[in-house]
Structure formats: structure tokens, C-alpha cells
C-alpha positions as CSV (number, residue, x, y, z in Angstrom):
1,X,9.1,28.5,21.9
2,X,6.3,29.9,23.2
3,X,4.0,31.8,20.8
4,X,1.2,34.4,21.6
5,X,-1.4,31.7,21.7
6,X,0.4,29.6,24.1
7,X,1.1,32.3,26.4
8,X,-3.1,32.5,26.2
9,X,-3.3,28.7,26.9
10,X,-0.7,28.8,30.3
11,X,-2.7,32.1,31.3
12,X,-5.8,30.1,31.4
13,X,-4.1,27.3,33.6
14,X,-3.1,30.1,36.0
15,X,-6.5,31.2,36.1
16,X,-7.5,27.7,36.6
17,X,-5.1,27.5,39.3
18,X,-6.6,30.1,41.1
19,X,-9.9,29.0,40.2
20,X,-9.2,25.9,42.2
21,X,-7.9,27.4,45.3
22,X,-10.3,29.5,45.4
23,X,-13.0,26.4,45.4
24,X,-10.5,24.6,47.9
25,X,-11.1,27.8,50.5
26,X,-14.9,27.5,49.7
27,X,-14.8,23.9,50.7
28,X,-12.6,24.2,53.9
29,X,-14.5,27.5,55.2
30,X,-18.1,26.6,54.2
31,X,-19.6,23.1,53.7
32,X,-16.5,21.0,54.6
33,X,-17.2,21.9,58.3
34,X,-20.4,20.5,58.2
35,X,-19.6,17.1,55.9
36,X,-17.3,14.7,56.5
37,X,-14.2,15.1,54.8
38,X,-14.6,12.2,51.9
39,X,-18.2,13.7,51.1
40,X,-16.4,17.2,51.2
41,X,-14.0,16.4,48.8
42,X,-16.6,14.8,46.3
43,X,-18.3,17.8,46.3
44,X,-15.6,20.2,45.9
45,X,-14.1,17.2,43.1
46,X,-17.8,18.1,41.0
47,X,-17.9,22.0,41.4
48,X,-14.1,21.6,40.4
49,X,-15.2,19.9,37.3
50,X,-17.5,22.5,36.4
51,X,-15.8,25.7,37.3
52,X,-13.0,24.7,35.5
53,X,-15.0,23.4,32.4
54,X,-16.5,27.3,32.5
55,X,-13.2,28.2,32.4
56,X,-12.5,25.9,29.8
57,X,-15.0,26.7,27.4
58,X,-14.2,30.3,27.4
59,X,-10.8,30.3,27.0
60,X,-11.1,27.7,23.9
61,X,-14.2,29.1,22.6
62,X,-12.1,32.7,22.1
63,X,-8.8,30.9,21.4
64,X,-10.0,27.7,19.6
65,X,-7.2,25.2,19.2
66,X,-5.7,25.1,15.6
67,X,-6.7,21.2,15.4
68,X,-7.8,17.7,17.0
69,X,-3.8,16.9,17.9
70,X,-3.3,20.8,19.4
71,X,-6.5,19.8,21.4
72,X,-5.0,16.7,22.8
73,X,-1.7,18.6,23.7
74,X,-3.0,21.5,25.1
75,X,-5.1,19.2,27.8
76,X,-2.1,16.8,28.3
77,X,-0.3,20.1,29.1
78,X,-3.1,21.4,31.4
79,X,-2.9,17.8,33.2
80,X,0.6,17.4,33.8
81,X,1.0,21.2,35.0
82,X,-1.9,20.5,37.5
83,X,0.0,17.4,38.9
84,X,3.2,18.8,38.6
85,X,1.9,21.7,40.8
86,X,-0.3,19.6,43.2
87,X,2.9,16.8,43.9
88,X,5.1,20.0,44.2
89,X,3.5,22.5,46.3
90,X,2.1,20.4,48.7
91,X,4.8,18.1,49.0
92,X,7.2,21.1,49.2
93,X,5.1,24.0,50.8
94,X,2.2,21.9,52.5
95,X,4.6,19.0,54.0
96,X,2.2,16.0,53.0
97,X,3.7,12.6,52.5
98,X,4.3,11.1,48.8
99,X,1.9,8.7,50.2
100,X,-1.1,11.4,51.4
101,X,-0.3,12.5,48.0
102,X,-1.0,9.7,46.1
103,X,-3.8,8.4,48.4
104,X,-5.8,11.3,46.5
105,X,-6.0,9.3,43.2
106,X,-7.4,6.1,45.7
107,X,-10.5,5.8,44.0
108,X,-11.2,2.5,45.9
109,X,-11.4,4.7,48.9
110,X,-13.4,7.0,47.6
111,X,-11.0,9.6,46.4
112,X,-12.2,11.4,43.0
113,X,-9.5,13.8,42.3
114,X,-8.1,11.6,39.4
115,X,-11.8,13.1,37.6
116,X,-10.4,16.8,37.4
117,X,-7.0,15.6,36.2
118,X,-8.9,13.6,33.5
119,X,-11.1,16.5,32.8
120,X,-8.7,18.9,32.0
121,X,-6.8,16.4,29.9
122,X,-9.8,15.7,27.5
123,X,-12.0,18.9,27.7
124,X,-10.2,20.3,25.8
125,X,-10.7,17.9,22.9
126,X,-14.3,17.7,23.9
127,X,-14.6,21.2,23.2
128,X,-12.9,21.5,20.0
129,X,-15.5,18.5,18.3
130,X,-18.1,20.1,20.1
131,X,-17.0,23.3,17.9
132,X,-17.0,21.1,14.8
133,X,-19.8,21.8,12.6
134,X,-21.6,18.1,11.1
């Protein structure tokens, strides 16, 4: 069941959602016409990983998590929602291939987004020890 503070903790993925379409547009109407595309989604991979850590910190420094473990769930929850969304909406909506999907996670080729998936599953724990006093 979903209590009041969860309800919190889904409303920040939305915002994070939106948060990162919004950098997606920035990147495909500003800089990415003037990089390549790799270098273009590097960049957008970084300012991803900081606009959503803002977004991050605020949420969890108003509505701390109750412990380490709630930490840990709450950016496992974050993660899986964020792939969940990604394989879904642009396999469904955006008509890309399972395998132009998955070719995103390539680090060997250069592909970074694996770092925001990662940094939404930790951060969160991050920020709770960071909150710890001693």
C-alpha cells in the first residue's frame, strides 16, 4: 500500500521524469546540433546526473528516508521505474529496436546512460549517510 510518503517518493520520480525530458529537448535543440551525437549524449548523461541529484537532494532532504534499507529501496525503485519507462516508451511510443535499446548501456562504445540508472539507484543512500551525523 502506498502511504503518504511514498506517494512523495513516486512524485519526485515524475518530476525526475520530466526533469529528464526536459534535458533530452535541451540536448536535441541546443548543443546536440553542434556535437556529434556520442559527445552529445555524454554531455546530456552528466547534466542528467546533476539535475537529477538536485532533485534528489531536495526531495530526500525534506522527506528523509526512515532508514539505510528504505534508502536502498527507494533508489532500486527510482531505477527500475526509469528502465521500465525508458524500454517501454520508446520501444512502444518511439519505435526503437530492443537492440537500439540496449546498445544505450554499451559502455564499450561509449554509451554512459547506465551512470544515471546507477545514480538514481544509490543517491539515494548517498544522501541518507551524508544526512547521518558522526
Amino acid at each position: 500500500m502506498l502511504t503518504s510518503g511514498n506517494w512523495i517518493y513516486l512524485g519526485t520520480w515524475v518530476v525526475m521524469l520530466l526533469v529528464s525530458v526536459a534535458n533530452g529537448a535541451v540536448r536535441d535543440f541546443t548543443y546536440g546540433k553542434r556535437m556529434n551525437e556520442l559527445a552529445a549524449h555524454q554531455l546530456s548523461t552528466i547534466t542528467s546526473v546533476l539535475l537529477l541529484g538536485g532533485v534528489m537532494w531536495i526531495c530526500l532532504r525534506f522527506y528523509p528516508p526512515s532508514s539505510g534499507e528504505h534508502a536502498v529501496v527507494l533508489g532500486l525503485v527510482w531505477a527500475l521505474l526509469t528502465i521500465a519507462f525508458e524500454f517501454l516508451f520508446f520501444r512502444v511510443v518511439g519505435g526503437h529496436s530492443w537492440a537500439e535499446l540496449l546498445g544505450n548501456y554499451n559502455v564499450l562504445q561509449g554509451r554512459v546512460w547506465v551512470v544515471v540508472v546507477l545514480w538514481l539507484a544509490t543517491a539515494p543512500t548517498l544522501f541518507f549517510h551524508l544526512r547521518q551525523p558522526g
